[in-house]
N, C-alpha and C positions, 0 to 999 in steps of 0.2 A: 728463503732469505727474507729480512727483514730490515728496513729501513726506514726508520720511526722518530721525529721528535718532538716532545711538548716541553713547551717552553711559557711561562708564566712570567711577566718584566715590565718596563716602561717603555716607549718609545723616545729614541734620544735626538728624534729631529722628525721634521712634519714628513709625512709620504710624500715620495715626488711619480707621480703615474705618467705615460707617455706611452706609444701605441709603437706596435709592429711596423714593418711596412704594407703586411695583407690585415693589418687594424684591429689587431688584439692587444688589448687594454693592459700592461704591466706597471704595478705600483712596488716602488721599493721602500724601504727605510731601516732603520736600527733601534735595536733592542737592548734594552739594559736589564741582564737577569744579576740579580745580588742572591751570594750564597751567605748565609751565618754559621759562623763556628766558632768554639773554643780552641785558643791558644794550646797546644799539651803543656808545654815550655813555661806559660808565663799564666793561666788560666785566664788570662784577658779573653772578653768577646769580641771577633772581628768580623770584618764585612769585605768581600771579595763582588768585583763584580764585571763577571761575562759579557762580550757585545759579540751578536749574533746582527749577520744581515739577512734580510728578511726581503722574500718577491713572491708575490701574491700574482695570479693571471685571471683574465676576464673578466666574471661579474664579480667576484672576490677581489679583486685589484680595483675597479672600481670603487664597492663598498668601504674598504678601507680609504682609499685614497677622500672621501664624502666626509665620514663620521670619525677617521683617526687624525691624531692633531701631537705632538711633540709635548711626551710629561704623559699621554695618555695608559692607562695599565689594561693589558689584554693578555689574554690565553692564546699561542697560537699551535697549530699543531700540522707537522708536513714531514718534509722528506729532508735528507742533506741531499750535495750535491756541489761537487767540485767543479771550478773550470781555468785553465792557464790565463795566462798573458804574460805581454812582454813587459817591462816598465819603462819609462826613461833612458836607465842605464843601460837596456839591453840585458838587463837580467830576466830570467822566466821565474813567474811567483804563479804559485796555486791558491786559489780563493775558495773558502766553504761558504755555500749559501745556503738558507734553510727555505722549502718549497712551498710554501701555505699552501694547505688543503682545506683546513678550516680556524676560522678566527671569535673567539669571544670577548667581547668587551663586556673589561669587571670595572670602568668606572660608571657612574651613573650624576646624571648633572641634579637629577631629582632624586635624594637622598631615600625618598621614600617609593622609588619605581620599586617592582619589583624585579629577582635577582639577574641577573648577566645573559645580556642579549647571545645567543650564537649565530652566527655566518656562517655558511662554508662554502667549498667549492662546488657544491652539489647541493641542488635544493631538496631535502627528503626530513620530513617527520621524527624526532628523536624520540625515540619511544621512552625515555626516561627523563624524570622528572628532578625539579630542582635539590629537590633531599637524597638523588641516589647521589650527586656529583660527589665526590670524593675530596674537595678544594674547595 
């Protein structure tokens, strides 16, 4: 089985982080992924655009919560994962969440750093280098 997703977008409000109650670190917030296409119909170009919510745990919820900021563009990449509630009404709604496992920020405040920091949930060595990334 597999359970995968990357996701490439803006963030459409600043992280809000806040702790367990045995004191693990969870940062939430939302994503604005835009898809481009052609019209079939009218060959107009248009722009569609997905909102994914997004919870990052421990020193990755941290991280984010530090150096991400609302309007910011990153790469993130995790798991989905559903969970109920009740609403107001007493209606039960299902919510997808997406589970960061690892986060790269593709904005840079110094035009001339060099390319897109990565984060992830695990600290380990990427054995590949900025020219194999595929984005």
């Amino acid at each position: 089985m597999l359970n995968k997703i990357m996701l490439i977008g803006n963030l459409g409000r600043d992280p809000e982080m806040s702790y367990t109650p045995n004191g693990t670190a969870v940062t939430k917030f939302s994503l604005a992924v835009n898809r481009r296409f052609k019209d079939r119909n009218t060959n107009e170009l248009k722009e569609e655009t997905e909102w994914f919510n997004i919870v990052a745990w421990e020193r990755l919820a941290e991280t984010c919560n530090t150096y991400l900021h609302k309007g910011s563009k990153v790469y993130i990449e995790g798991r989905m994962q559903s969970h109920t509630y009740t609403d107001k009404d007493g209606v039960q709604r299902r919510v997808w969440d997406v589970i960061a496992t690892d986060m790269r920020m593709l904005d840079s405040k110094d035009q001339s750093a060099p390319g897109p920091q990565r984060i992830g949930a695990k600290d380990y060595a990427d054995d590949f280098g900025a020219e194999d990334i595929p984005f």
